[in-house]
C-alpha positions in Angstrom: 42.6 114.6 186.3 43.3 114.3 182.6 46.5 112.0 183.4 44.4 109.6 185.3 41.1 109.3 182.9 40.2 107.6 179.8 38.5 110.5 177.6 35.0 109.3 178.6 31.9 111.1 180.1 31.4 109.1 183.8 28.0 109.6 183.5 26.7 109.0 179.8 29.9 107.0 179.3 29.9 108.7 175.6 34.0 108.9 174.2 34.9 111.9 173.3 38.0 113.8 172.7 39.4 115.6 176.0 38.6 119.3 174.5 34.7 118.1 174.9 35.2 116.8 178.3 34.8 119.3 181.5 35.8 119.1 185.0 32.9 118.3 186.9 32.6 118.9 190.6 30.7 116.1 191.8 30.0 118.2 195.3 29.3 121.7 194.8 32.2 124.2 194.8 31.3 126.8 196.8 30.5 124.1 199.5 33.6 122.6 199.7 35.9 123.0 202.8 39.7 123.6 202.2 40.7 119.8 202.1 37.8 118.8 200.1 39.2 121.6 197.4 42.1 119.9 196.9 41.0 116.1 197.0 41.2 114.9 193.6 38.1 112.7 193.9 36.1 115.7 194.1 36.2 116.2 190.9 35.2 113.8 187.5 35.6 114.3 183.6 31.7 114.6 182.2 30.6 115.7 178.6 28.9 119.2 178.8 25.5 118.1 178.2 26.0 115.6 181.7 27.6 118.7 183.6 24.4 120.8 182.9 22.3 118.3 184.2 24.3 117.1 186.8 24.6 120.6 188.4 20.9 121.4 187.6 19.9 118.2 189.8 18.6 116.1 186.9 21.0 113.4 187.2 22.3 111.9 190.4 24.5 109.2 191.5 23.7 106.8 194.7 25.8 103.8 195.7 27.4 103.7 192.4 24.4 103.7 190.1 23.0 106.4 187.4 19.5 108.2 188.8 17.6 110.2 186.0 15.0 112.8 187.2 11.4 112.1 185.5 11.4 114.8 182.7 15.0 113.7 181.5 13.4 110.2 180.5 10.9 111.6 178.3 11.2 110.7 174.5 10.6 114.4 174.4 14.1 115.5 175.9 16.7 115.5 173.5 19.2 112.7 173.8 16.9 111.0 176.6 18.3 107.4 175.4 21.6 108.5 176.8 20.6 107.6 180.3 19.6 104.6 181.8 18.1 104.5 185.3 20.2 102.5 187.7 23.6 101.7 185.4 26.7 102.0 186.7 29.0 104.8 186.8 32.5 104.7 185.3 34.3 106.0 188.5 32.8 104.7 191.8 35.5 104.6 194.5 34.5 105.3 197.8 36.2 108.3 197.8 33.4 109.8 195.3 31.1 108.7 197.0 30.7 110.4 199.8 30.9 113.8 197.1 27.9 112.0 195.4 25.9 111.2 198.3 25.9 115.1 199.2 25.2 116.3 195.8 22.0 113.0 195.6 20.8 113.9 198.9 20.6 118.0 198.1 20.9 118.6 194.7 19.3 115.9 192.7 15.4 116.6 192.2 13.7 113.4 193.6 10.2 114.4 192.0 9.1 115.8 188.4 10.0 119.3 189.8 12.4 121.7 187.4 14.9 124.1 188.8 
């Protein structure tokens, strides 16, 4: 993953040096079936603070495009300027897609609801 990314956050699209940078599944890993394990499009470079969210449903990709859950957008939320509601993301081959579709249609929260 590292050889084939620019040090940037696909989802924030922040720089940052690799050591702040974390492998993110974009599916989630204890759902994934032996070949899906080894697919390198499984998986996406994202700063810690998107990885949290990502994986806690409050952001969510759908045909290529940044979704923010309601309380994330609030002036309120720390670093809520990050994210804006229907940019691209950096890496959208259809090969992650079909990883981001899962995690948008099951993980991502749809209404103002909190995990």
């Amino acid at each position: 993953l590292l050889r084939t990314c620019t040090p940037q956050c696909a989802l924030c699209q922040q720089t940052l040096p690799f050591c702040l940078l974390e492998t993110a599944h974009l599916k989630p890993r204890c759902l994934l079936n032996a070949t899906q394990r080894t697919d390198p499009h499984v998986a996406l470079l994202f700063c810690r603070y998107c990885h949290t969210l990502y994986d806690r449903g409050l952001l969510g990709v759908h045909n290529g495009c940044l979704h923010v859950a309601p309380a994330i957008l609030s002036p309120a939320y720390p670093l809520h300027t990050l994210y804006t509601p229907g940019r691209p993301v950096l890496a959208n081959s259809p090969r992650h897609q079909s990883y981001f579709n899962f995690h948008f249609k099951f993980v991502f929260l749809h209404t103002h609801q909190y995990k």
